[in-house]
VMD Tcl script that draws the C-alpha trace (Angstrom):
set ca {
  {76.38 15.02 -53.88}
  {76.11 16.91 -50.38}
  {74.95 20.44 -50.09}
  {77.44 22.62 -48.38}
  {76.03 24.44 -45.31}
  {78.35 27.33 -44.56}
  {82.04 28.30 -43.74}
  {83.74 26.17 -41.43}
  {84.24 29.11 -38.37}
  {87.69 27.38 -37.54}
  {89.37 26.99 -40.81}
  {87.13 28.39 -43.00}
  {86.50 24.87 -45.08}
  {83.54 23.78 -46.26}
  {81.01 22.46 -43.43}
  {79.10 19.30 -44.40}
  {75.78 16.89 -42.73}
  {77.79 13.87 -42.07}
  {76.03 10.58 -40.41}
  {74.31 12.40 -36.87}
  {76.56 15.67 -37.13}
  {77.60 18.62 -39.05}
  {81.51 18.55 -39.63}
  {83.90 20.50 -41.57}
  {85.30 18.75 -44.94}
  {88.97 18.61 -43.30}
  {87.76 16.86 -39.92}
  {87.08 13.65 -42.10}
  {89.35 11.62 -44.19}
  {92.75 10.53 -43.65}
  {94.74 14.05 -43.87}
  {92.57 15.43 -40.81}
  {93.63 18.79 -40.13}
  {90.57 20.40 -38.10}
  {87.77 19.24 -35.51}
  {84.59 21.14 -36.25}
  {82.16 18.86 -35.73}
  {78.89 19.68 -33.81}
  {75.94 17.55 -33.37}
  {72.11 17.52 -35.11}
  {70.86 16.83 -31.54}
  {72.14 18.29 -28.85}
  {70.07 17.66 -25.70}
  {67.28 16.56 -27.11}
  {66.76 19.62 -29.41}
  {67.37 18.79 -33.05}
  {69.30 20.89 -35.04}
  {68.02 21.32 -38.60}
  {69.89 22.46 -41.29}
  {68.92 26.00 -41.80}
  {69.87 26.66 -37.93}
  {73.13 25.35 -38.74}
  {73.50 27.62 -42.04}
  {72.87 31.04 -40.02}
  {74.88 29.52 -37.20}
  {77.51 29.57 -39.91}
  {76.78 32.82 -41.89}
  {76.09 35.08 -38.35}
  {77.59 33.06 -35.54}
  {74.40 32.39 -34.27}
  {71.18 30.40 -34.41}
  {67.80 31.49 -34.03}
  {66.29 30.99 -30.32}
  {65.57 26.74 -29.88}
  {63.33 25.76 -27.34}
  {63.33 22.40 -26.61}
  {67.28 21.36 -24.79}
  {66.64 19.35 -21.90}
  {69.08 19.62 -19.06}
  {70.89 16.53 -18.66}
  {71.33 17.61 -14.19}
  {67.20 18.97 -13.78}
  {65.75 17.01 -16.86}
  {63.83 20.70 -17.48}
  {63.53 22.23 -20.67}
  {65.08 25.50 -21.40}
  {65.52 27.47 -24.33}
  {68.37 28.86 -25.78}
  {70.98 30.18 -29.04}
  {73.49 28.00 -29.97}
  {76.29 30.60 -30.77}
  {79.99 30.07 -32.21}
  {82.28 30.78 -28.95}
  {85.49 31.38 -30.67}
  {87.41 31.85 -27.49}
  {86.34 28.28 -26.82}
  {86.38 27.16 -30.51}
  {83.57 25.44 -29.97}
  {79.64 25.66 -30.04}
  {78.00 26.75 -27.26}
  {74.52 28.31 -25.53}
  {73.50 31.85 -25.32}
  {70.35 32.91 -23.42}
  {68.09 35.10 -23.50}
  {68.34 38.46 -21.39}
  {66.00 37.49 -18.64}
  {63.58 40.75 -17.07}
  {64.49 41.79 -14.11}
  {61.31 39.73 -12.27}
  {62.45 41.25 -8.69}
  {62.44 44.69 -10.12}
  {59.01 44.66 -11.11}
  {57.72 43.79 -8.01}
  {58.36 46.82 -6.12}
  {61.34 45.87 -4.94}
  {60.40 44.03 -1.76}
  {63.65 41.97 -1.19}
  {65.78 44.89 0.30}
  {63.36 45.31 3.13}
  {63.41 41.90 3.75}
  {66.94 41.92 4.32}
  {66.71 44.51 7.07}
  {64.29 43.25 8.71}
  {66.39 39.65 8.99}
  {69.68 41.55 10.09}
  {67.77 43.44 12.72}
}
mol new
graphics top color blue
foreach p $ca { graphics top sphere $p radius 0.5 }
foreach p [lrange $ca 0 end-1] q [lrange $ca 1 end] { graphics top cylinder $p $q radius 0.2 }
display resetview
């Protein structure tokens, strides 16, 4: 008997492990009638169970830090949130500090230095 993770966020279904992904109970079977599916690795970062239960319950998963970039092969960390607009998982990242800030703000007086 399977466990059932969550709320599917499209139709509200039950969500369900299933072979490599997590899908919603009406995206299998012959009367197929939606497409939540998402994947327990996605770019290299597994995707355990419990992420996939708050990704369910709050629309969001706790920071994961180890995707790999398929273009730079880096790592990177990042949510995995439910983009409804999309309807479809997707990444959220963290607010980054402003690094150029802290500095003393040198950039601007590079700038006029280059234009002059």
């Amino acid at each position: 008997d399977q466990e059932r993770l969550g709320a599917c966020p499209k139709c509200g279904a039950s969500v369900y492990e299933h072979g490599t992904s997590y899908v919603c109970e009406k995206s299998v079977g012959p009367d197929k009638s939606c497409d939540f599916r998402s994947g327990k690795l996605i770019l290299q970062q597994p995707i355990e169970r419990a992420q996939m239960t708050r990704l369910l319950e709050t629309g969001k998963t706790e920071l994961l830090k180890g995707f790999v970039s398929n273009k730079t092969r880096r790592k990177f960390s990042a949510f995995l949130k439910w983009d409804a607009s999309a309807s479809k998982v997707g990444f959220e990242f963290e607010p980054r500090a402003p690094k150029a800030a802290a500095k003393g703000g040198k950039a601007p007086a590079a700038k006029k230095k280059a234009a002059g």
